[in-house]
Every structure is written in C-alpha cells, then in structure tokens.
C-alpha positions as CSV (number, residue, x, y, z in Angstrom):
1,X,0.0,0.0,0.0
2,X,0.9,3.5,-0.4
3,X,0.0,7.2,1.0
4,X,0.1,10.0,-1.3
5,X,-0.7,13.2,0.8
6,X,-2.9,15.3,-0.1
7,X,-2.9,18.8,1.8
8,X,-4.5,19.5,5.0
9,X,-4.2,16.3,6.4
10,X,-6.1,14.3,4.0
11,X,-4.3,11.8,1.9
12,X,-5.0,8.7,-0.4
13,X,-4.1,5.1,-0.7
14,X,-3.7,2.7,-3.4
15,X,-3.0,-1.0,-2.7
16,X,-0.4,-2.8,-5.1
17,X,-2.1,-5.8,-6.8
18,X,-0.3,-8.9,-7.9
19,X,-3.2,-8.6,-11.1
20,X,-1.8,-5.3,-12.4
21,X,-1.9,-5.1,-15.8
22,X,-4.4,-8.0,-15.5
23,X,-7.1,-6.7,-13.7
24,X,-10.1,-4.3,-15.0
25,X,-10.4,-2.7,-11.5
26,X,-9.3,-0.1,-9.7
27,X,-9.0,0.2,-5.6
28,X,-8.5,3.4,-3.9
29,X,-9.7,5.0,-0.6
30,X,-10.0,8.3,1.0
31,X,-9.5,9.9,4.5
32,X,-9.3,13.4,6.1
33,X,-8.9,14.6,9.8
34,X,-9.4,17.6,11.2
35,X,-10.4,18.7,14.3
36,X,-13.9,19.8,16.0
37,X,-14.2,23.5,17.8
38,X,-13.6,21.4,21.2
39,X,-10.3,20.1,20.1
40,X,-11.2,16.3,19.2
41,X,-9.8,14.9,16.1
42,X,-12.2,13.6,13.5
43,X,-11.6,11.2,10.6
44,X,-14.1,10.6,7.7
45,X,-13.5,8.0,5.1
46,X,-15.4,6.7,2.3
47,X,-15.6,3.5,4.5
48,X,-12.7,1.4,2.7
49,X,-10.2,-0.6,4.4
50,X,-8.7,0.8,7.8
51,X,-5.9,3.1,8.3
C-alpha cells in the first residue's frame, strides 16, 4: 500500500495488486482529519479498508 498526501491532512491510498496489468479494477480510498471546535480529532473515510 501506499500514502500519497494530499494537503490539510487528508491523503490517499492505493494498494499494489499482484493482477496489475491484469485486472479491470481499480482500488482506492479516502480519509481526512481535522479537528472539532472542542479540540477532538475527526476522521471521515469513504468507509474502505482501515488506516
């Protein structure tokens, strides 16, 4: 797997497949944290695999 970084804390994954090149799909996730007016820290993801 790697992170690319994306600004602001967000950033994106892609997962190496041993089909590449093979494969017709593509696999890719997204996350960003920021934090809430109280000072918690807050992720949101498009629900893929787990960071």
């Amino acid at each position: 797997m790697r992170i690319y970084p994306c600004g602001s804390g967000s950033f994106r994954q892609v997962y190496a497949s041993e089909h590449a090149g093979t494969a017709t799909a593509t696999v890719a996730s997204w996350s960003t944290w920021f934090k809430d007016p109280d000072g918690n820290t807050i992720a949101i993801d498009n629900g893929g695999a787990p960071s």
